[in-house]
Structure formats: C-alpha cells, structure tokens
C-alpha positions in Angstrom: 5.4 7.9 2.2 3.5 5.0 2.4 1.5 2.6 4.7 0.5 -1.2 4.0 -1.5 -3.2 6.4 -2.3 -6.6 5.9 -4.4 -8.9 9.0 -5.2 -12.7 8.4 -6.8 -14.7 10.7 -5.7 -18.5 10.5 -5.3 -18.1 6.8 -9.3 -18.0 6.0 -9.2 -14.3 4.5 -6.6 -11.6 4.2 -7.5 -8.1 4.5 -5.3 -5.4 3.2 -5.2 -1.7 2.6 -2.9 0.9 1.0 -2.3 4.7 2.6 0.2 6.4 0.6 0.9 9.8 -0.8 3.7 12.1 -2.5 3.8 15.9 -3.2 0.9 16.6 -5.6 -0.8 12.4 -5.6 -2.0 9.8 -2.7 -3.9 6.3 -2.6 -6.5 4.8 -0.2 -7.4 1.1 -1.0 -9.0 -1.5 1.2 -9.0 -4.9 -0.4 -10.2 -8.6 1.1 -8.4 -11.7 -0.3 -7.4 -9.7 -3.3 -10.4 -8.6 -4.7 -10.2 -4.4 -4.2 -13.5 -3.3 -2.8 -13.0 0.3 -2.2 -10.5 3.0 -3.4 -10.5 6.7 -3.2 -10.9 8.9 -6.2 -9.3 12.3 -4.9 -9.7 13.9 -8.5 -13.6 13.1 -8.7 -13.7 13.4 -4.9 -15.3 10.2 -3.7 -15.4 6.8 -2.6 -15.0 4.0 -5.5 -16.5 0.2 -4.6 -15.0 -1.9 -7.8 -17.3 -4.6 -6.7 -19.0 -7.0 -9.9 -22.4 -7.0 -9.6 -22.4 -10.7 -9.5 -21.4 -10.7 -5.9 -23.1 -9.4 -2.6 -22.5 -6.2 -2.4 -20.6 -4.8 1.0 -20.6 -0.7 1.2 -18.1 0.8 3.3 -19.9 3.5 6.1 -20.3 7.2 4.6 -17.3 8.5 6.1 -14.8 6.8 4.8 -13.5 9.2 1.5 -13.3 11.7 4.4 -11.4 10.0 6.5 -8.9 9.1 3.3 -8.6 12.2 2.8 -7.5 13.7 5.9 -4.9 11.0 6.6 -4.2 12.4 2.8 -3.3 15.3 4.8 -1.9 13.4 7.1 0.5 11.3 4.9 1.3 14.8 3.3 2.7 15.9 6.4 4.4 13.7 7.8 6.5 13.2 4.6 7.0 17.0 4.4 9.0 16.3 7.9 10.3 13.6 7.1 12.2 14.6 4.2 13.4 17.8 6.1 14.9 16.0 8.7 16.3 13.6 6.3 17.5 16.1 3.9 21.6 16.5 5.4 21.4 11.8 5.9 23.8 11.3 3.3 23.2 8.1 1.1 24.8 4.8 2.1 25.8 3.0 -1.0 27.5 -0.2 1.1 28.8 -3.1 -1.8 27.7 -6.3 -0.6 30.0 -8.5 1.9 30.2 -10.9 -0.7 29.5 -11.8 -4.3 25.7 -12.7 -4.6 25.4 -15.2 -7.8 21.9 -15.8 -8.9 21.2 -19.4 -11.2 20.1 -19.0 -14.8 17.7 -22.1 -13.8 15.3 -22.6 -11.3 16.7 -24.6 -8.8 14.8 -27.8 -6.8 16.9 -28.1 -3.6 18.1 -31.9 -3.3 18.1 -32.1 -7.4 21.5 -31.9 -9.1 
C-alpha cells in the first residue's frame, strides 16, 4: 500500500513525498524538485537528510521520524484490511478491445 503526493505551484518547484509499506518493510521520503531531502531509516530508527553540504541546509522539525512511523502503522493497517476484504475479488484478466501495435521507431507526428 502506498501513497504519493506531489504539489507544484505554477511550475516554480515540485514537492513530493512517498508513504508506503508491506508486511515486514515501509518508506517515508519527502523530496523538492527532485533532490530527496529527508527519508526515514526504520532499521537505524531515525530521520535521514541526504542533503550535500554544498547547499543550505533545511532540517525538517524533530518529529517527523515519529510521525513516519506511526502512519507506518498506519499504512500497516490499513493494508491488513484491505487485503481481507479484497481476499474472495477475483482477478479480472479483460484482453484488450483491440490489438494495441507499438512502432519499432520513434514516431514525429506529421513526419512520414
């Protein structure tokens, strides 16, 4: 189960962070215009800021690896009842309506 969240505001910077999690792993990342500056390390139990040191600095507030890690918990839960009440869905496997042919090439539209 995951989460992705991505805001830009008139194109100038795009933030973006991951929430996701499985049976025995999870991720927390917050990045800004693709640079990550802070992940959670659940096996060291901390907060990680990747930052160079080449740039200023920005420190997310002390909280934050707790807050990861109870929507860890979270995450965790909801995909426990999630795949209980998705346990009996069968799986669709629909064929497409119609033959999907893909072109060796790159194609330049109004080039023959």
């Amino acid at each position: 189960l995951s989460c992705v969240l991505s805001v830009s505001a008139d194109g100038l910077h795009e933030d973006f962070s991951i929430t996701g999690c499985s049976d025995s792993d999870g991720e927390v990342m917050y990045s800004l215009d693709g640079e990550e500056l802070w992940y959670a390390d659940f096996i060291n139990k901390k907060g990680v800021e990747p930052q160079p040191s080449f740039i200023d600095h920005m420190t997310y507030e002390e909280g934050t690896y707790d807050n990861a890690e109870a929507n860890q918990q979270i995450c965790k839960q909801n995909l426990k009842m999630t795949a209980k009440v998705m346990k009996d869905f069968p799986l669709e496997f629909d064929p497409p309506s119609s033959p999907i042919v893909y072109s060796r090439d790159n194609v330049e539209l109004g080039e023959n």
